[in-house]
LUMMILUM-946079 format. One record per residue (C-alpha): residue in three letters; x, y, z. Coordinates in steps of 0.1 Angstrom, whole numbers, m for minus. Example, Ala and Ser with C-alpha at 12.3 -4.5 7.8 and 13.67 -1.06 7.14 Angstrom:
BEGIN
rest, x, y, z
ALA, 123, m45, 78
SER, 137, m11, 71
This chain:
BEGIN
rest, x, y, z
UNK, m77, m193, 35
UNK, m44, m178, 23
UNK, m57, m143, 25
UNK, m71, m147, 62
UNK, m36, m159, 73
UNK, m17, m130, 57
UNK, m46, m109, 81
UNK, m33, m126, 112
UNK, 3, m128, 102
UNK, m2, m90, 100
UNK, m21, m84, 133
UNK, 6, m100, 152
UNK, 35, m81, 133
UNK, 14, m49, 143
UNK, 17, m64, 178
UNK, 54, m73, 179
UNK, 59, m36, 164
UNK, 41, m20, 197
UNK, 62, m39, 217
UNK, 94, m29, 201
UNK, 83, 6, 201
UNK, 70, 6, 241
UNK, 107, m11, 246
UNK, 120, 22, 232
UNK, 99, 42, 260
UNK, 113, 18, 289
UNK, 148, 29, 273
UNK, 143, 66, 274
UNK, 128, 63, 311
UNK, 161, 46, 318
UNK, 183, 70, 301
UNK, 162, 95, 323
UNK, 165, 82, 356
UNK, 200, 75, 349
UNK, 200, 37, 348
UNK, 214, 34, 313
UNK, 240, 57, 296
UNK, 229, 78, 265
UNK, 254, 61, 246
UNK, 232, 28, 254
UNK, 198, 43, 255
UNK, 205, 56, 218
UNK, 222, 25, 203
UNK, 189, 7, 215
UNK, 165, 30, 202
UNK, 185, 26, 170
UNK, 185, m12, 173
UNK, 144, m10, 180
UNK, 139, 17, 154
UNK, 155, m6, 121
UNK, 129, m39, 140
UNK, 101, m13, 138
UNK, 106, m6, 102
UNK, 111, m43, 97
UNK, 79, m48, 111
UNK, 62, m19, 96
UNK, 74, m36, 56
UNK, 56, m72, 71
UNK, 29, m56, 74
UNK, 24, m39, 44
UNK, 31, m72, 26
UNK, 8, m94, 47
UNK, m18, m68, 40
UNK, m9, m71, 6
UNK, m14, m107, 6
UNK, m47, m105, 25
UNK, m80, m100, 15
UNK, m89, m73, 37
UNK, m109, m47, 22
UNK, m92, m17, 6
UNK, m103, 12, 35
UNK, m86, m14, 60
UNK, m57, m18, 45
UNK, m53, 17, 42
UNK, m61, 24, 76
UNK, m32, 0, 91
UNK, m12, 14, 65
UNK, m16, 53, 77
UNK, m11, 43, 111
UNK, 20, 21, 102
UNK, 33, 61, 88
UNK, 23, 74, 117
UNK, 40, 55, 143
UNK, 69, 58, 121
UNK, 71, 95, 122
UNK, 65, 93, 153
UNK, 96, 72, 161
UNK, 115, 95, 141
UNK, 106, 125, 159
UNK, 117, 105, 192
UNK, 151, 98, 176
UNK, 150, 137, 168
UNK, 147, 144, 202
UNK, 173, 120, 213
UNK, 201, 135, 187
UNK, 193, 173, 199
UNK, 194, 156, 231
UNK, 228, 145, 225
């Protein structure tokens, strides 16, 4: 019973960590149109970047906790990575943007 909570407990981290990561899109959009200052838009992204990677370690130890089968876990876990690179690359653009 344990094991099928960590599963849930990681499906809704995996949740909350889209949200936090569509809340950094709403903040570039701003910062495009002008409705929030770079200065802003980028602190954000940086507050929403460490709650992604905050997220992203829940996860991993939910999953760890869990009796999910080994290819699962390693398929949340790659695309864990890759929405993490891909949130770096983001703050890439940002900087250069800067």
């Amino acid at each position: 019973m344990a094991s099928c909570a960590a599963a849930h407990k990681a499906r809704f981290y995996d949740y909350a960590r889209a949200s936090a990561e569509e809340c950094a899109a709403i903040l570039d959009a701003a910062s495009i149109r002008g409705l929030a200052s770079l200065e802003r838009g980028l602190a954000g992204r940086a507050l929403l970047h460490r709650a992604v990677r905050l997220l992203s370690g829940l996860i991993r130890s939910a999953l760890r906790r869990s009796a999910a089968p080994r290819r699962a876990t390693a398929l949340l876990a790659g695309v864990a990575e890759a929405r993490e690179r891909q949130v770096e690359a983001l703050r890439a653009e940002a900087d250069e943007a800067r």
